[in-house]
C-alpha positions in Angstrom: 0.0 0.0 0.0 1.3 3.1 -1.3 -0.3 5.9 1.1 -2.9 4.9 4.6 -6.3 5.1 4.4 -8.3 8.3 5.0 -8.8 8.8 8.6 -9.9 11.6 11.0 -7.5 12.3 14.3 -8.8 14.8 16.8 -5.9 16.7 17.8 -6.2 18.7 21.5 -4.6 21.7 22.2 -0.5 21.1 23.7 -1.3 22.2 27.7 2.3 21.6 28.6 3.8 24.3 26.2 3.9 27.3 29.1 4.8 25.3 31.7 7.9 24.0 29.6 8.8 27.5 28.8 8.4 28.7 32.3 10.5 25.4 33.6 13.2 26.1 31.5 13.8 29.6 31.7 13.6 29.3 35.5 16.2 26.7 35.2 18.3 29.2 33.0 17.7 31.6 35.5 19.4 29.6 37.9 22.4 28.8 36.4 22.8 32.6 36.1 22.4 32.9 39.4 24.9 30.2 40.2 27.8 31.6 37.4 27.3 35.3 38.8 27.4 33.9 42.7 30.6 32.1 41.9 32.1 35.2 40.9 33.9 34.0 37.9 32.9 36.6 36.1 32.8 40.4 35.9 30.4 42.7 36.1 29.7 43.6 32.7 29.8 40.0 31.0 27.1 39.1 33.3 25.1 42.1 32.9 25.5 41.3 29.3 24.3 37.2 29.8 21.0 38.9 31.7 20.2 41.2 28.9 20.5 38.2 26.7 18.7 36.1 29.0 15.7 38.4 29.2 16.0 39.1 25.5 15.4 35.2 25.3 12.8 34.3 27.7 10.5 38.0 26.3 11.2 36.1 22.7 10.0 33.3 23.1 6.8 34.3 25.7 5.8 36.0 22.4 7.1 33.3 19.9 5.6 30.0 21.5 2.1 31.0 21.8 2.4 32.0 18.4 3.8 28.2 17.1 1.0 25.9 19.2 -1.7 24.5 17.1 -5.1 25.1 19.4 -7.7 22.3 19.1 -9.1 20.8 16.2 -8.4 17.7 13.4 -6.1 16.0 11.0 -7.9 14.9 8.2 -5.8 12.7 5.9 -7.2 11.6 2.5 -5.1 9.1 1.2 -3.2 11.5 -0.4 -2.7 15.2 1.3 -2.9 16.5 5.3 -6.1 18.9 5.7 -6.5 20.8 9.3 -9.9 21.4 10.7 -10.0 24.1 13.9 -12.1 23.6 16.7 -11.9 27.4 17.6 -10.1 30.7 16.6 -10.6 32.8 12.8 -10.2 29.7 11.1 -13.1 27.7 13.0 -14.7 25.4 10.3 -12.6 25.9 7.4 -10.5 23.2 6.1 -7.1 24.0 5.0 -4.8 22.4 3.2 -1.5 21.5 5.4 1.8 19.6 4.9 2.3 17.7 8.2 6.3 16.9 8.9 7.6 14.4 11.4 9.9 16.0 13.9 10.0 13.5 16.9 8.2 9.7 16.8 8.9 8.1 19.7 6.2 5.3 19.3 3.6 6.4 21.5 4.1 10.2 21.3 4.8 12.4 18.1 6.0 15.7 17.9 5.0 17.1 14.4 5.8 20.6 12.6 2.6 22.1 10.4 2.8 24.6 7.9 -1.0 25.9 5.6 -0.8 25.8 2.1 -2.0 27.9 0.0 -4.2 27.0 -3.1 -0.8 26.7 -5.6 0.3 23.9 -3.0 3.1 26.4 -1.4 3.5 27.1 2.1 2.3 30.0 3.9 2.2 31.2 7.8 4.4 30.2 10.5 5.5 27.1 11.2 3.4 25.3 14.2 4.0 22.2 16.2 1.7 19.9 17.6 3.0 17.1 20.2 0.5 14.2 20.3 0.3 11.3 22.2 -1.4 7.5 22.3 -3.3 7.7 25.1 -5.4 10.7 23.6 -6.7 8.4 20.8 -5.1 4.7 21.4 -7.8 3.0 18.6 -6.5 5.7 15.7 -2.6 6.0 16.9 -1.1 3.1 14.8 -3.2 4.6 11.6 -2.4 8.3 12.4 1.2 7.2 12.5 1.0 5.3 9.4 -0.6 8.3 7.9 2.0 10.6 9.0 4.7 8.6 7.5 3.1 8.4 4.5 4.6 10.2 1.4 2.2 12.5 0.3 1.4 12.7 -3.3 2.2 16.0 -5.2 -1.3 15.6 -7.1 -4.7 16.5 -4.7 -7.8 16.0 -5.9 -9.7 19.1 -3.9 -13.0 18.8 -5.7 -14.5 17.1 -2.5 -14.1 18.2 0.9 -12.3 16.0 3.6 -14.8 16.6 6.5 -17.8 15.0 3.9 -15.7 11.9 4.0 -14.8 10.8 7.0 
């Protein structure tokens, strides 16, 4: 079999995304802390490690938000990735999407998105969604079958996904 069968995969929103970025700068913070306690340094190269510290952590507050998928479905039709939202300015529209691997470890996928546009070309930012078995363990082996499956560079978009499934 060349490509998976059509399926629909609900897809939840990724809860853990702040907390992550919260944990991590904190964690950076810290380090900071420990180099400028240890007084290795001087004055102005950790000043200058702060500023790029903060310069981080404001970056990616506004950056993250910005990359998480919210709610909604994969729709896979044998052939090409279409993204259904749950909520948000693009609430029931289906849009074309090309859906990358970036992480499989076997029960939980982390996978880059990216719209297409009508000519097949990508458009917007680039978005990540992390997914995991447990959130749909009937689908998971097709959905990662489907993910792995070459997409074909023809799409027949004369019928909508959402009708089939």
């Amino acid at each position: 079999m060349y490509n998976a069968p059509p399926a629909a995969f609900p897809v939840g929103r990724f809860v853990w995304g702040r907390a992550a970025l919260m944990g991590v700068a904190l964690l950076s913070a810290l380090g900071l802390v420990g180099w400028q306690v240890s007084g290795q340094a001087r004055f102005a190269m950790v000043g200058s490690a702060w500023f790029f510290w903060a310069f981080c952590v404001l970056g990616a507050v506004v950056w993250v938000p910005r990359q998480a998928m919210q709610g909604g479905r994969f729709f896979w039709s044998g052939e090409a990735w279409r993204w259904l939202a749950d909520e948000g300015k693009n609430k029931d529209e289906e849009l074309r999407i090309e859906v990358t691997v970036g992480l499989d470890l076997g029960s939980r996928l982390l996978l880059f998105v990216r719209m297409l546009d009508e000519q097949e070309q990508r458009c917007g930012l680039l978005a990540f969604v992390w997914l995991e078995e447990v959130t749909m363990p009937s689908k998971w082996h097709g959905f990662r079958c489907a993910v792995n499956s070459p997409a074909k560079t023809s799409h027949n978009t004369a019928e909508p996904l959402a009708e089939r499934a």
